[in-house]
C-alpha positions as CSV (number, residue, x, y, z in Angstrom):
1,X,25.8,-13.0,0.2
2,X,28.4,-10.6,0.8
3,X,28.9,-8.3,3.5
4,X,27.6,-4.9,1.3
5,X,24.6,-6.6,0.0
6,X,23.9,-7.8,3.6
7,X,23.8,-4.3,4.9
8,X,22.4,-2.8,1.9
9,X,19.3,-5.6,2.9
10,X,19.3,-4.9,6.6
11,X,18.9,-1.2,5.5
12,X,16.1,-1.5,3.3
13,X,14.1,-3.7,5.8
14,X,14.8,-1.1,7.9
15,X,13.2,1.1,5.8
16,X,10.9,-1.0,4.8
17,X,9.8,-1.2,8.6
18,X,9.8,2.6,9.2
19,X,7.9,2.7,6.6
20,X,5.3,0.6,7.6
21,X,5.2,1.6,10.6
22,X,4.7,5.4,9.8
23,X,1.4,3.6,7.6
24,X,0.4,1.8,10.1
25,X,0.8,4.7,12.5
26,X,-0.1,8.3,10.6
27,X,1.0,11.1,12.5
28,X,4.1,9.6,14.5
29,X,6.9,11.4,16.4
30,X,10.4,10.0,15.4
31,X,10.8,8.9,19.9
32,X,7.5,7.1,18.9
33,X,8.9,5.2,15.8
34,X,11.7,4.6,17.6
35,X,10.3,2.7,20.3
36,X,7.6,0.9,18.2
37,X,10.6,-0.5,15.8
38,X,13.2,-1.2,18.5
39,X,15.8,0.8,15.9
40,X,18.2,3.3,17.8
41,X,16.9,7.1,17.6
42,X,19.5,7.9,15.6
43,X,18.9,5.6,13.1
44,X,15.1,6.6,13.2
45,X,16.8,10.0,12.4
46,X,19.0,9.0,9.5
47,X,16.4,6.3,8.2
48,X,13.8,9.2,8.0
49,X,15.6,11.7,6.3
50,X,15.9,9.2,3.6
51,X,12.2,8.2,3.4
52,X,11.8,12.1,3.3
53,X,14.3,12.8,0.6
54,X,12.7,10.5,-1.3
55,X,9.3,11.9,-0.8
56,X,7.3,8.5,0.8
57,X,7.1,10.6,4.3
58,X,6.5,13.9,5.3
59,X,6.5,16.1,8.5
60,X,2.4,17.0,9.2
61,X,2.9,19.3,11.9
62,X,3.6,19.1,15.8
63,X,2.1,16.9,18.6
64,X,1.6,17.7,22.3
65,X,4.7,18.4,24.6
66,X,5.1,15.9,27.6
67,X,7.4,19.4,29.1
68,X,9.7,19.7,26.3
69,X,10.2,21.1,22.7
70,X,6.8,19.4,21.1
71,X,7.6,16.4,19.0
72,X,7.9,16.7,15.0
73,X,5.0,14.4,13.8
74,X,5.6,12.1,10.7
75,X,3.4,10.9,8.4
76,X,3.1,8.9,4.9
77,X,3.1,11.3,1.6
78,X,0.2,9.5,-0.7
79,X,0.8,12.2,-3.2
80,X,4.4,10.5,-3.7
81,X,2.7,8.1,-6.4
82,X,1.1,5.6,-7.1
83,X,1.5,1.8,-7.7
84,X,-0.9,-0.5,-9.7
85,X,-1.3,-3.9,-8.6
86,X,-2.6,-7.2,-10.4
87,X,-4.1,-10.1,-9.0
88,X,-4.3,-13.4,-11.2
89,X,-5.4,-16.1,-8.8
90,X,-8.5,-15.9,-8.7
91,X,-11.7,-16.4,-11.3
92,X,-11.4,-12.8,-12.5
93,X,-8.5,-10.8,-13.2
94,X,-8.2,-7.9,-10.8
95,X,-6.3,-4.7,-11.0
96,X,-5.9,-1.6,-8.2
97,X,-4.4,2.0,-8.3
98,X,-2.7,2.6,-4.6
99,X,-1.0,5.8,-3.4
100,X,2.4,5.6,-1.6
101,X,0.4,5.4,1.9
102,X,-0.8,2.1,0.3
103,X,-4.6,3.3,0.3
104,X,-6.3,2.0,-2.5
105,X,-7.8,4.3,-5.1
106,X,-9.3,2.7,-8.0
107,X,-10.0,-1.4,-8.7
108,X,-11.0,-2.6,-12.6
109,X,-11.3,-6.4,-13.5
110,X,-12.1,-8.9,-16.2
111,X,-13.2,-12.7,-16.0
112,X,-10.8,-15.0,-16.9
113,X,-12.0,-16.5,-20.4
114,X,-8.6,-17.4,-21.8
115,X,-5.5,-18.5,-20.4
116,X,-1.3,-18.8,-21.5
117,X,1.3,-16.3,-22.6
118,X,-0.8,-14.0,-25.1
119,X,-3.7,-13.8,-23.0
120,X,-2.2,-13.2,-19.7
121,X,-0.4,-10.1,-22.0
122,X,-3.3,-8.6,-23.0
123,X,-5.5,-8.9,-19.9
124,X,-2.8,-6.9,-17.8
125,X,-2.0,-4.6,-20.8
126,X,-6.1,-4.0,-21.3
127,X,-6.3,-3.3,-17.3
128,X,-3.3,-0.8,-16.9
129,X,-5.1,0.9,-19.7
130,X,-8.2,0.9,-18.0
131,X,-6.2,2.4,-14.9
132,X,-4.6,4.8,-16.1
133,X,-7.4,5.7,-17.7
134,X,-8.4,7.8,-15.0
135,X,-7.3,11.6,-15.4
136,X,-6.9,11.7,-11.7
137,X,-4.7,9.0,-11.8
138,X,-2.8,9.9,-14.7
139,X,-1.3,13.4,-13.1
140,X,0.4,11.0,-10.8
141,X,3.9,9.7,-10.5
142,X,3.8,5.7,-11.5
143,X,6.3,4.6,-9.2
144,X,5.5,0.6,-10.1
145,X,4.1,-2.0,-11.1
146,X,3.5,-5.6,-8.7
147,X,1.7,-8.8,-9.9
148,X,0.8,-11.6,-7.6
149,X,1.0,-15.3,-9.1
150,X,-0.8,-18.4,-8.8
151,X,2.1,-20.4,-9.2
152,X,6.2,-20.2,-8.9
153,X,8.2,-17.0,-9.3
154,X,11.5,-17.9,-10.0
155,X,13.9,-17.2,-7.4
156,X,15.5,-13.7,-9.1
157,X,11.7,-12.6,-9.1
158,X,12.3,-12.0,-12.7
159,X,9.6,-14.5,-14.5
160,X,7.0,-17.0,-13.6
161,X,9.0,-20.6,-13.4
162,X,5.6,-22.3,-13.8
163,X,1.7,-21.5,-13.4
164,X,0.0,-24.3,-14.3
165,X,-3.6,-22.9,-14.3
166,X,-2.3,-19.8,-16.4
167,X,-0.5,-22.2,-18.5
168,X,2.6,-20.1,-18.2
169,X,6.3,-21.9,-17.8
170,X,9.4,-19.4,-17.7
171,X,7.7,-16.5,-18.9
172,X,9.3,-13.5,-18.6
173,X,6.3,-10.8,-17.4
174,X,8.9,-8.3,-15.6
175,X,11.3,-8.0,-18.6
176,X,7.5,-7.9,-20.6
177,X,5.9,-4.9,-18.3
178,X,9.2,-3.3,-17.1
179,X,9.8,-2.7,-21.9
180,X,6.7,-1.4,-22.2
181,X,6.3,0.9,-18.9
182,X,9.9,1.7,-18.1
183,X,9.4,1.7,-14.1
184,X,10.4,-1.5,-11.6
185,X,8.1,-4.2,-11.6
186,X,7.9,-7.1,-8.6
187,X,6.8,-10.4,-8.8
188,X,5.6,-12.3,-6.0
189,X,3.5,-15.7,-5.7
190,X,0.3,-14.9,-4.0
191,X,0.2,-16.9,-1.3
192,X,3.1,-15.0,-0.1
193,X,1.7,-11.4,-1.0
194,X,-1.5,-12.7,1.3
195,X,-0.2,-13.5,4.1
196,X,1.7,-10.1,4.4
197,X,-1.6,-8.9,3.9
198,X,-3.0,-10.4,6.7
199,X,0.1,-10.0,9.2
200,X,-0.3,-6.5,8.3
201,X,-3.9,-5.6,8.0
202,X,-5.9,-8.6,8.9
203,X,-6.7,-11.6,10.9
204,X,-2.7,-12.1,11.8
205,X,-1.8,-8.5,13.1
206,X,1.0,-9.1,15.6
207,X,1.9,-12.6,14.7
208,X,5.0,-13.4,13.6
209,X,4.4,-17.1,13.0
210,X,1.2,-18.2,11.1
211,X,0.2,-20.0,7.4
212,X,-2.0,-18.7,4.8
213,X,-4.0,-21.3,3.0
214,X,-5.4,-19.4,-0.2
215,X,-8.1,-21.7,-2.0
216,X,-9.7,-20.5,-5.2
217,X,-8.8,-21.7,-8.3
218,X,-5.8,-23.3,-7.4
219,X,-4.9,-24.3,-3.6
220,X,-1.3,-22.5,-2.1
221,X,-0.3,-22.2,1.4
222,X,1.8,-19.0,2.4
223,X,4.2,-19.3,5.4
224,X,5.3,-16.5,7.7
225,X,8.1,-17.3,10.3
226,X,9.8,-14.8,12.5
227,X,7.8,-12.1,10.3
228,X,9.2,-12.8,6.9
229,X,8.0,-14.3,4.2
230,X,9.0,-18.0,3.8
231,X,10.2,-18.9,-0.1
232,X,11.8,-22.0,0.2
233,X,15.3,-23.1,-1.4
234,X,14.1,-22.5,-4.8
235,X,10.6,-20.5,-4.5
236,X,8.2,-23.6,-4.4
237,X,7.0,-22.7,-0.8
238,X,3.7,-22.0,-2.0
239,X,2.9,-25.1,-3.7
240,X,1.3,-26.7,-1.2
241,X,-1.7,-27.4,-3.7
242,X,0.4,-29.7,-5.4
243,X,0.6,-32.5,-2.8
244,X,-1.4,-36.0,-3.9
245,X,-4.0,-37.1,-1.3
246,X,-5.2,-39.5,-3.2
247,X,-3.4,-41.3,-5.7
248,X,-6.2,-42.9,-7.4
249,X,-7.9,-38.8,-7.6
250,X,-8.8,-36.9,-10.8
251,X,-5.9,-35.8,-12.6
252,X,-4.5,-32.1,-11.9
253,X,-3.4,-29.5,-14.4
254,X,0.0,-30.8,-13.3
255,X,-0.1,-34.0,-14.7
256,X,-0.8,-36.2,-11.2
257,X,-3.5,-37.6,-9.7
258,X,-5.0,-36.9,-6.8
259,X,-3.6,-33.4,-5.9
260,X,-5.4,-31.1,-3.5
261,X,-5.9,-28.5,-5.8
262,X,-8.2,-31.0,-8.3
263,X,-9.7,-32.8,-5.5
264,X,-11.1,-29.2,-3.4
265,X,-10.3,-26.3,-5.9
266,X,-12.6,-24.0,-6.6
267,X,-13.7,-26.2,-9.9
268,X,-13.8,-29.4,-8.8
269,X,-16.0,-27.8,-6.0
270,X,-17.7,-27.3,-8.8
271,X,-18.3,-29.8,-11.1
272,X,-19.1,-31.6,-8.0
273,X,-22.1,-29.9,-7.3
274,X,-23.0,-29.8,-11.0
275,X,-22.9,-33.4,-10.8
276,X,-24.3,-34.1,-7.1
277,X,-27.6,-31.3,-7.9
278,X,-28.0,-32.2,-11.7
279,X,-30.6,-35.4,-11.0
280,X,-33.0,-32.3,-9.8
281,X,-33.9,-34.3,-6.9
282,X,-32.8,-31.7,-4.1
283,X,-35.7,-29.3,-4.1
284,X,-34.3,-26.6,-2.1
285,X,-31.5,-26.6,-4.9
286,X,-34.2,-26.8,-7.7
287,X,-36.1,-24.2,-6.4
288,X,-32.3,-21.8,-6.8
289,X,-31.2,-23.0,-9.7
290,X,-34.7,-22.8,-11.5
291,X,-33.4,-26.3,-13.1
292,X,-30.5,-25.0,-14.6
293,X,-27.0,-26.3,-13.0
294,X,-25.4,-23.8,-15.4
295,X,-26.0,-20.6,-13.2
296,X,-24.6,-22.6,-10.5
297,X,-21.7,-20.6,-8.5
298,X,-19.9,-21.1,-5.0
299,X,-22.4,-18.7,-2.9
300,X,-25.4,-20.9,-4.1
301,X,-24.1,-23.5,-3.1
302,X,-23.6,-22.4,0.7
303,X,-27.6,-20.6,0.7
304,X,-28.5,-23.9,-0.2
305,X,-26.5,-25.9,2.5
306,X,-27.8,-22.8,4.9
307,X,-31.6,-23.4,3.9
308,X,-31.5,-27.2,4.8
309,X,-29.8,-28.8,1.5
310,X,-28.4,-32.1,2.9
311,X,-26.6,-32.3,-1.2
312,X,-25.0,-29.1,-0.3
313,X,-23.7,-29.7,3.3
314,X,-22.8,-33.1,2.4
315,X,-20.5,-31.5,-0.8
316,X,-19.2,-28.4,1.7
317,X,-18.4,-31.2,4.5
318,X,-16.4,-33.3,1.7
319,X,-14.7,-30.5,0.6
320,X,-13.6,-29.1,3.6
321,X,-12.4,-32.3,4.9
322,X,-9.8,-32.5,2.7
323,X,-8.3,-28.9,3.3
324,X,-8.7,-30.0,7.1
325,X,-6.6,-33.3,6.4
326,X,-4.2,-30.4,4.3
327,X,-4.2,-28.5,7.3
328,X,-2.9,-30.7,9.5
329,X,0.0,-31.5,7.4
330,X,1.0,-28.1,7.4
331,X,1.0,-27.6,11.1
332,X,2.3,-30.7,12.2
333,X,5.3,-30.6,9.8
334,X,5.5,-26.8,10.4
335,X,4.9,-26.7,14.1
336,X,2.9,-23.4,13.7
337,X,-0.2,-23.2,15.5
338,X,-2.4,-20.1,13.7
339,X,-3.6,-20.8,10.4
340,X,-5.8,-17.9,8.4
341,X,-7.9,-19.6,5.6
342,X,-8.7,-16.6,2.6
343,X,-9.3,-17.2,-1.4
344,X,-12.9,-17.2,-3.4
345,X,-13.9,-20.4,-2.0
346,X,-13.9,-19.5,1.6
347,X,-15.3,-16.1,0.9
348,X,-18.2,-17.4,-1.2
349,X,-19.4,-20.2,0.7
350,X,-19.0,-18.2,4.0
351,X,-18.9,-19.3,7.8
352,X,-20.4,-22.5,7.4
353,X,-17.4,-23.8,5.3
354,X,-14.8,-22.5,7.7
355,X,-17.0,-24.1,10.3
356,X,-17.0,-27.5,8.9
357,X,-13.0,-27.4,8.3
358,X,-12.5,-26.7,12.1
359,X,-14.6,-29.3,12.7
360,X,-13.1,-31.9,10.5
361,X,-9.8,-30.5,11.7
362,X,-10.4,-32.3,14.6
363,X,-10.3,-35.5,13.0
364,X,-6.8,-35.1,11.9
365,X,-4.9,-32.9,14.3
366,X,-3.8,-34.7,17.6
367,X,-5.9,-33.5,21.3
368,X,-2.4,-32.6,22.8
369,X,-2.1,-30.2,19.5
370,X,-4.0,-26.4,19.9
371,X,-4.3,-25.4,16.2
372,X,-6.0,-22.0,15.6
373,X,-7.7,-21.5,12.4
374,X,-9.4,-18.2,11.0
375,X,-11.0,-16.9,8.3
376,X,-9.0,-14.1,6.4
377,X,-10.6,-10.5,7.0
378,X,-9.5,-8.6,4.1
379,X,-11.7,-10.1,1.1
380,X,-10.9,-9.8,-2.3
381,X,-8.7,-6.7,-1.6
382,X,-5.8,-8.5,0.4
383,X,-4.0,-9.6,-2.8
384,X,-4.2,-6.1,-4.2
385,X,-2.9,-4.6,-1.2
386,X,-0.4,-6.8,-0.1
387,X,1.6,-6.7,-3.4
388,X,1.3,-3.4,-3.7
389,X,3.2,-2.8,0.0
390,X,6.0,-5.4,-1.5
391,X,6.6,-3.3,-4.6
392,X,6.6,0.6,-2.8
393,X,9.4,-2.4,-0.2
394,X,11.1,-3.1,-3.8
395,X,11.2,0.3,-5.0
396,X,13.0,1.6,-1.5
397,X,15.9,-1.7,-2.1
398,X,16.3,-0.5,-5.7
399,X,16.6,3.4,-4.7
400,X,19.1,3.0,-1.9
């Protein structure tokens, strides 16, 4: 990299951490920001003026006087415009409207019923519709569009490399969205776009250091170090649901065998119970699923396993013993201690999943070796929220 595009990147995460900040902090004197961002005053100064100029900040007024001139307060501007965010990891696609203070304002979705290139199109092309839809919304400024991906984002963050459960490989969706809207549009994988989440909003505030596992659908594993988002030489990072535990396992939608994703997905969570509960000899499952295995879903599974379903605890134990066994890959190869567990699976099934893969953690990670894991607090939002504060991030690089 050369030495202007190195400071044109050290002054947009600069930005990018004023920015922040000011979110994070509404109502903030410039001596304040200063001192929370370890950036000289006088770049707090000139980094502000900017923000302002561009109309993501504005002065709200004057706070109390410690015996000199009172202090000029700074907040976010949410009626800078808005960005729409999309969410395709999960079983439903999920779009959001968020100001520029990155509040959301309006969520639509749609069940996933078909996947590839056309279908992927016209889901996200149906939502923004849906969106904008909103007369509200539609008075606004559309400053961007971000999309968080199961899969790999080539390295350019220009297309999707490959999604395997989308069926998607080198598919151009920026060039695609960017024709059609004419305004910037980011691309991140969403294991990534979590973990900012979290580190930002959730169950990693103040940690630097930590690894998102996201299991849903597919399996990913997000890695902050030092604060940043960790991609990897060539944007694979987030793979992780990709590595064989067992050889002789079913076979992914990757082509192996034995890959943690078709092991403890979300699906093969599910055919699993479809399988263990179809002989209708577990009553208390019987008595849920009124004999039909068809209705089952992720959240009856874990009100049976809470109501004494020795089937169900059995499957959640099983289940969670392999993300354990994942788990202590990670951290042992990784050396980071804190790991924050999010995606549908975890939120369905609730506590007593995230219970059983702390305790089957044990069985894998070493006694001399503290590992910390948590469940993710920001829900089905996170995804949403964290690509949307990536893209206003994007939009601030591209400006400057």
């Amino acid at each position: 990299m050369k030495q202007g595009q190195n400071l044109k990147t050290l002054r947009g995460n600069n930005l990018a951490l004023l920015l922040s900040t000011i979110w994070e902090n509404e109502g903030i004197s410039r001596a304040k920001l200063a001192k929370n961002t370890g950036l000289a005053p006088s770049s707090v100064t000139r980094l502000t003026r900017e923000l302002q100029e561009i109309g993501l900040i504005v002065e709200s007024g004057k706070g109390s006087s410690s015996g000199g001139r009172q202090p000029v307060l700074i907040s976010p501007n949410p009626k800078a415009g808005v960005v729409i965010s999309f969410d395709l990891s999960g079983s439903r696609v999920r779009g959001g409207v968020f100001d520029a203070s990155n509040n959301l304002l309006k969520v639509a979705e749609v069940p996933f019923l078909n996947v590839g290139p056309e279908a992927i199109q016209k889901y996200i092309f149906e939502l923004m519709d849906t969106l904008l839809s909103d007369q509200a919304i539609l008075k606004e400024k559309l400053l961007g569009i971000g999309v968080s991906i199961p899969g790999v984002v080539n390295i350019d963050r220009t297309g999707i490399s490959i999604a395997f459960n989308l069926q998607l490989k080198d598919f151009p969706l920026k060039k695609i969205l960017e024709s059609r809207y004419n305004i910037p549009v980011y691309l991140e994988t969403d294991t990534s776009v979590a973990a900012l989440a979290e580190k930002n909003y959730g169950a990693a505030i103040h940690q630097d250091n930590f690894i998102y596992v996201l299991i849903s659908t597919g399996i990913g594993a997000g890695v902050i170090i030092n604060g940043e988002i960790y991609q990897g030489q060539a944007g694979m990072d987030g793979e992780r649901g990709h590595i064989v535990i067992n050889p002789q396992g079913p076979v992914c939608v990757c082509g192996r065998h034995g890959c943690l994703e078709a092991i403890a997905g979300r699906n093969a969570l599910l055919e699993n119970a479809k399988s263990i509960f179809s002989d209708g000899r577990d009553q208390i499952a019987n008595n849920l699923l009124n004999n039909d295995t068809s209705s089952l879903n992720l959240s009856l599974i874990s009100e049976a396993a809470k109501l004494g379903s020795v089937k169900a605890m059995d499957l959640i134990n099983n289940m969670a013993e392999h993300i354990a066994y994942a788990i202590s890959l990670y951290t042992n190869i990784l050396d980071i201690p804190l790991v924050i567990i999010g995606g549908e699976v975890p939120l369905e099934l609730g506590d007593c999943y995230i219970q059983a893969i702390k305790r089957k953690s044990r069985k894998f990670i070493p006694d001399d070796k503290t590992v910390i894991i948590k469940q993710a607090e920001l829900k089905r939002d996170d995804l949403l929220r964290g690509i949307s504060k990536l893209t206003i991030q994007q939009i601030l690089l591209d400006v400057i």
